[in-house]
Backbone as a chain_set.jsonl record, in Angstrom:
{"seq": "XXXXXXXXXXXXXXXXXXXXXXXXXXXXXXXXXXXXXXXXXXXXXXXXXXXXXXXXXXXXXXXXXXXXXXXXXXXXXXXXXXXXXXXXXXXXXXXXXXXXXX", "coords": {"N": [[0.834, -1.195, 0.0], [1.78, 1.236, 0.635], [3.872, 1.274, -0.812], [2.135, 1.919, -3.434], [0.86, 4.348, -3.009], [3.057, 6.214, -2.764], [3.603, 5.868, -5.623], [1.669, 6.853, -6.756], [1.478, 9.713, -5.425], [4.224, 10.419, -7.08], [3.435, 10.743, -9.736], [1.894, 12.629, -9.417], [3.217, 14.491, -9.131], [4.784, 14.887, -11.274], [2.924, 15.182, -13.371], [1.955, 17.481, -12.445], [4.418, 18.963, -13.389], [4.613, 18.575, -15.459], [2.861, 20.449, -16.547], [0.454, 20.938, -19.389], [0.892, 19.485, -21.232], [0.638, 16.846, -23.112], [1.035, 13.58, -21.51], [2.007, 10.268, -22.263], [0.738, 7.235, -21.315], [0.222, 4.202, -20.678], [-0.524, 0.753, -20.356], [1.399, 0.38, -17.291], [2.838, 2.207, -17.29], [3.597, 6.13, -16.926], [4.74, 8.825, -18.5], [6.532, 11.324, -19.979], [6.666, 11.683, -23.073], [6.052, 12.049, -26.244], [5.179, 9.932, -29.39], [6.467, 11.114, -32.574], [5.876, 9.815, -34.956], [5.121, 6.084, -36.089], [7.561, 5.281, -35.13], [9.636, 7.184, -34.492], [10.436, 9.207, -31.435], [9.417, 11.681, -29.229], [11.546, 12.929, -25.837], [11.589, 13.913, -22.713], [14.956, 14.608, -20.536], [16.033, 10.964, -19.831], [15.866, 10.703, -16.428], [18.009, 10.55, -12.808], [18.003, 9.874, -8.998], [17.084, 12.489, -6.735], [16.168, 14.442, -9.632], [14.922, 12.605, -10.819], [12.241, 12.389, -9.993], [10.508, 14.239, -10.377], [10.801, 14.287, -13.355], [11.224, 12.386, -16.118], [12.308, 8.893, -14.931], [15.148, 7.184, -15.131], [15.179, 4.539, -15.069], [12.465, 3.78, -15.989], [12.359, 4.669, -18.519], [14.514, 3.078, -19.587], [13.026, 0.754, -19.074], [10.53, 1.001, -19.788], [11.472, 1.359, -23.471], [12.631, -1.338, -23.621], [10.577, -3.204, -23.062], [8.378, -2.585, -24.717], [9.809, -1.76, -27.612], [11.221, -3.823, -27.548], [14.638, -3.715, -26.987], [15.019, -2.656, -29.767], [16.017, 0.08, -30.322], [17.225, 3.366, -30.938], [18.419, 5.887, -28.628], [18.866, 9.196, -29.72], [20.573, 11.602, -27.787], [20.446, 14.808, -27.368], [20.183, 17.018, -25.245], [22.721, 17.41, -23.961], [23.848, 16.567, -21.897], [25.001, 13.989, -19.798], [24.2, 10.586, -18.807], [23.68, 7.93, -17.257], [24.324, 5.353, -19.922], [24.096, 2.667, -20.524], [22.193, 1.405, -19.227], [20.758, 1.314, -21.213], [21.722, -0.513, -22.879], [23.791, 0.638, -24.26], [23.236, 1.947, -26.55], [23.193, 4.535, -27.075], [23.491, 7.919, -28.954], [25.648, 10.838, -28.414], [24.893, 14.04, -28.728], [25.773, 16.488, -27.577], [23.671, 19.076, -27.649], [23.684, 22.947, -26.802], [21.662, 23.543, -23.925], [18.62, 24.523, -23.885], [18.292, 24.915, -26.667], [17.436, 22.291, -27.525]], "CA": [[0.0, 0.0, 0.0], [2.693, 2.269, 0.947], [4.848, 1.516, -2.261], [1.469, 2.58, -4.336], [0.615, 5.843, -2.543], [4.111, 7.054, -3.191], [3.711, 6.276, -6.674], [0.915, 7.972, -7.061], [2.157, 11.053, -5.26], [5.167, 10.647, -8.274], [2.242, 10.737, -10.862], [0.812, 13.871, -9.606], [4.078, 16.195, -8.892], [5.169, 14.435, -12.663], [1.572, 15.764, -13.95], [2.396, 19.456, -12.426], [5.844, 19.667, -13.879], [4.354, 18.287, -16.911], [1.939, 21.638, -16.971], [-0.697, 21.021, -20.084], [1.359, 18.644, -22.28], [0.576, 15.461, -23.62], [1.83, 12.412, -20.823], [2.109, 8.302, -22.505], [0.002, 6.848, -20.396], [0.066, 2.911, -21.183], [0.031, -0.289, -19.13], [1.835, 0.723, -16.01], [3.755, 3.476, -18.191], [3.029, 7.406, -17.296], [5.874, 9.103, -18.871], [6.75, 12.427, -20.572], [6.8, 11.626, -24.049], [5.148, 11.884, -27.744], [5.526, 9.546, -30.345], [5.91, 12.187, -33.629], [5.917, 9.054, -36.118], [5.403, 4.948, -34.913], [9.779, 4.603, -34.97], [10.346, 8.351, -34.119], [9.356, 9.421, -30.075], [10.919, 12.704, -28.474], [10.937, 12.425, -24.394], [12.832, 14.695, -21.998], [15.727, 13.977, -20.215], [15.758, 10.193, -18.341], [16.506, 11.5, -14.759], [17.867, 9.483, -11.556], [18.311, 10.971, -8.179], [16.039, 13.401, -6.824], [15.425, 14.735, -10.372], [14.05, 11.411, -11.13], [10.647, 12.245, -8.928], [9.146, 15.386, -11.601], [11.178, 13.854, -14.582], [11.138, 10.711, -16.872], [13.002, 8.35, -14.145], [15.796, 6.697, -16.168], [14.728, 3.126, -15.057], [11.217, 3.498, -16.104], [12.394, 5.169, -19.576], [14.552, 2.087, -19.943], [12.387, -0.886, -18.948], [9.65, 1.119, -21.591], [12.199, 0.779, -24.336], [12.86, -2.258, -23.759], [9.192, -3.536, -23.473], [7.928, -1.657, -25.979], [10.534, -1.561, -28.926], [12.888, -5.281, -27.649], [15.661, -3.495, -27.635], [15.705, -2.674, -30.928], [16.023, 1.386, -30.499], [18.545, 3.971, -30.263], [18.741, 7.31, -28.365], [20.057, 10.708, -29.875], [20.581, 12.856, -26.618], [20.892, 16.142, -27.998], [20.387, 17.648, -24.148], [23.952, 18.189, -23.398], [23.858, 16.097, -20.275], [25.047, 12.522, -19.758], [23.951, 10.154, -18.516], [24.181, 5.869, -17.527], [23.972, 4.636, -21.424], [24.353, 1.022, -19.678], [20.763, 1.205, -18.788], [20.137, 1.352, -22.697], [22.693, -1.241, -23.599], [24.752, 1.396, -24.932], [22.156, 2.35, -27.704], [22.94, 6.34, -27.375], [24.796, 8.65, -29.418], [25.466, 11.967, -27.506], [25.101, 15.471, -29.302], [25.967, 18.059, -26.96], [23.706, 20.57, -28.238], [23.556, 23.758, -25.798], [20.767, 23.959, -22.928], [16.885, 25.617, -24.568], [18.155, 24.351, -27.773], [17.181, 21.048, -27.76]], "C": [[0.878, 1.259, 0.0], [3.617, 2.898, -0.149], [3.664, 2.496, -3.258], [0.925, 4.011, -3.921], [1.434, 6.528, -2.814], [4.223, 6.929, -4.853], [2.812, 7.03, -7.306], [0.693, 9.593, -7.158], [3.122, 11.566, -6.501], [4.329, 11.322, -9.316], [1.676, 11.913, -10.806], [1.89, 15.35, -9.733], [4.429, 15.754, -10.873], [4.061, 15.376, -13.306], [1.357, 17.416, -13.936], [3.325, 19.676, -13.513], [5.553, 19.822, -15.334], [3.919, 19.253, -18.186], [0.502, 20.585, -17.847], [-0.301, 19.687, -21.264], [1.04, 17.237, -22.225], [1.255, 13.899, -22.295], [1.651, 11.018, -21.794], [1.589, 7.836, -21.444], [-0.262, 5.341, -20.96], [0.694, 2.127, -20.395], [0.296, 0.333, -17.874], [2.662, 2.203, -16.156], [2.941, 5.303, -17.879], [4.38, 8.36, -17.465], [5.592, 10.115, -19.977], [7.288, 12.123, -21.917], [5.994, 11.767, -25.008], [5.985, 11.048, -28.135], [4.687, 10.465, -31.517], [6.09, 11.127, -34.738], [5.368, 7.205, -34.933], [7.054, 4.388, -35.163], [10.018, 6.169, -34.323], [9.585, 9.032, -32.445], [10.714, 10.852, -29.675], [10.447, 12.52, -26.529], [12.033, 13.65, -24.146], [13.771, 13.982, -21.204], [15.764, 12.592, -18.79], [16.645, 10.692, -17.049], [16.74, 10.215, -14.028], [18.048, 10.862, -10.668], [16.718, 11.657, -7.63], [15.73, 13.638, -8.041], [14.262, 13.946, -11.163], [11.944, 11.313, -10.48], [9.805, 13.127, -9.652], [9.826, 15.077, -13.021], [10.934, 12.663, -15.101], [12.313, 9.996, -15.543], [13.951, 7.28, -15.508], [15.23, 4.916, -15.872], [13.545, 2.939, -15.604], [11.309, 4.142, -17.683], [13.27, 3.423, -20.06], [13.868, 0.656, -19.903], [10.826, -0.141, -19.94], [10.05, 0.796, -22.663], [12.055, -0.474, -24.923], [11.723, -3.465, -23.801], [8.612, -3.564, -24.465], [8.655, -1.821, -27.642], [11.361, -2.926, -28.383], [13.638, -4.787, -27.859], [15.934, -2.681, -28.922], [15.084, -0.734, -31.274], [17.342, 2.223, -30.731], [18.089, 5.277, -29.866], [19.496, 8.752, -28.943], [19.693, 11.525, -28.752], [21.126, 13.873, -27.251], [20.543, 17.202, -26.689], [21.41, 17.97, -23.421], [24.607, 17.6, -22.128], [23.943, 14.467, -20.367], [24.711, 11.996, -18.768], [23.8, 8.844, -18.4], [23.671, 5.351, -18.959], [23.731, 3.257, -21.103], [22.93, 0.692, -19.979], [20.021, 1.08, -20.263], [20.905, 0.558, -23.86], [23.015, -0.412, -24.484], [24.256, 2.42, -26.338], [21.906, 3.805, -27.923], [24.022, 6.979, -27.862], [24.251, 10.268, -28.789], [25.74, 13.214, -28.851], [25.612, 16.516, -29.011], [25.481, 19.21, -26.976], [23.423, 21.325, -26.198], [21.976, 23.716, -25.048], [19.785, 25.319, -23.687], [17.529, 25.426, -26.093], [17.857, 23.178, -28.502], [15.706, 20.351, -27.514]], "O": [[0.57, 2.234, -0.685], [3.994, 4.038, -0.418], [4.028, 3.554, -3.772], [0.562, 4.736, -4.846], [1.075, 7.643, -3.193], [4.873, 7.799, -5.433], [3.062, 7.767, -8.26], [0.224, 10.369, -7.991], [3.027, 12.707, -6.954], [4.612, 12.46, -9.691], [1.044, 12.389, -11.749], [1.701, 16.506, -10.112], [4.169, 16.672, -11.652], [4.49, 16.426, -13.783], [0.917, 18.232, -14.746], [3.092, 20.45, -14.441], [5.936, 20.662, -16.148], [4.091, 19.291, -19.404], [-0.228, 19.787, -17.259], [-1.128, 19.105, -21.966], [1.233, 16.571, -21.207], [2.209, 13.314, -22.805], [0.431, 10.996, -21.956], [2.197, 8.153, -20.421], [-1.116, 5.335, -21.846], [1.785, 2.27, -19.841], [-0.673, 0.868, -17.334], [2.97, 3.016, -15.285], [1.933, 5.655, -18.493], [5.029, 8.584, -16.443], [4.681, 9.952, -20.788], [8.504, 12.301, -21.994], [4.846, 11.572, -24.609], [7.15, 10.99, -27.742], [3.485, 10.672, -31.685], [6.588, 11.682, -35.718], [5.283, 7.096, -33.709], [7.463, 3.239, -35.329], [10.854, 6.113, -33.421], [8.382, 9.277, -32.356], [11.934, 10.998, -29.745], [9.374, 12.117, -26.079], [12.889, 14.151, -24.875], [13.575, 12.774, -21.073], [15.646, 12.745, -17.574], [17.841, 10.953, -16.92], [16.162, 9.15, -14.24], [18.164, 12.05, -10.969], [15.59, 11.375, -8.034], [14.655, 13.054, -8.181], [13.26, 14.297, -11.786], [10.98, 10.553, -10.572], [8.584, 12.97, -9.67], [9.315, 15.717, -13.94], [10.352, 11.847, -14.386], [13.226, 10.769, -15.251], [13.446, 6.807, -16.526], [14.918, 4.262, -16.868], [13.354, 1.743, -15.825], [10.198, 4.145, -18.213], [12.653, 2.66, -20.804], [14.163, -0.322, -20.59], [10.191, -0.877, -20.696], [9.353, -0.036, -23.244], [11.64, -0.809, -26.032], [11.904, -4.5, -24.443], [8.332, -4.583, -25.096], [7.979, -1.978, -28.659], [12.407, -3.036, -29.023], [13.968, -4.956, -29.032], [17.006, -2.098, -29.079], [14.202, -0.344, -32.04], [18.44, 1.668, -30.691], [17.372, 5.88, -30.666], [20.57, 9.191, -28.531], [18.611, 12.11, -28.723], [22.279, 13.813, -27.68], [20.613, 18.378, -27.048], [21.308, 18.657, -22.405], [25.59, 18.016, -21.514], [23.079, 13.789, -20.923], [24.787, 12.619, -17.709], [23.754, 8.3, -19.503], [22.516, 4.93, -19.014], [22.814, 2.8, -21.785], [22.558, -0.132, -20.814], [18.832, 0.778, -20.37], [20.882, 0.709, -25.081], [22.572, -0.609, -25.616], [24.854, 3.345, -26.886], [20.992, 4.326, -28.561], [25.185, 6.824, -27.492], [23.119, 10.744, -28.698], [26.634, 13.173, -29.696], [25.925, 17.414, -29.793], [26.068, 20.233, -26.623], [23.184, 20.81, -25.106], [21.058, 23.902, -25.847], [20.059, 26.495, -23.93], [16.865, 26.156, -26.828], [17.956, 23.008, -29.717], [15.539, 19.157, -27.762]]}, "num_chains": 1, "name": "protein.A"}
């Protein structure tokens, strides 16, 4: 009971941060993304840590992936900010672009 009250709480500060935009809402999945094609999806950056609690949590961006697409994706991070590739069997190529350009 305790585990699902706190995820719910996640679900609602996630739903603020979110503002007005679009959430993925599927299966067990509530996550900050569009799909703008069915192969092409943009998401914001997977978070751990505290930022992980109003962001995409990187564990719950990878075990979607990997549900969802088997593996068979890849990441362009064009947010400037790295992050564990591991968690995505390595499947990301980094961009660097600058911060509000991406």
């Amino acid at each position: 009971v305790h585990g699902e009250k706190k995820k719910i709480g996640m679900n609602i500060i996630k739903k603020t941060v979110s503002s007005d935009r679009r959430r993925f809402k599927k299966a067990d999945f509530d996550l900050d993304l569009s799909y703008i094609t069915e192969r092409i999806l943009a998401m914001g950056y997977p978070a751990s840590g505290v930022e992980g609690f109003y962001r995409n949590h990187i564990d719950d961006v990878a075990r979607f992936l990997d549900e969802t697409h088997y593996s068979h994706y890849l990441i362009i991070n064009l947010s400037g900010r790295s992050y564990d590739t591991t968690k995505f069997h390595g499947q990301v190529i980094d961009f660097g672009w600058p911060d509000h350009h991406s």
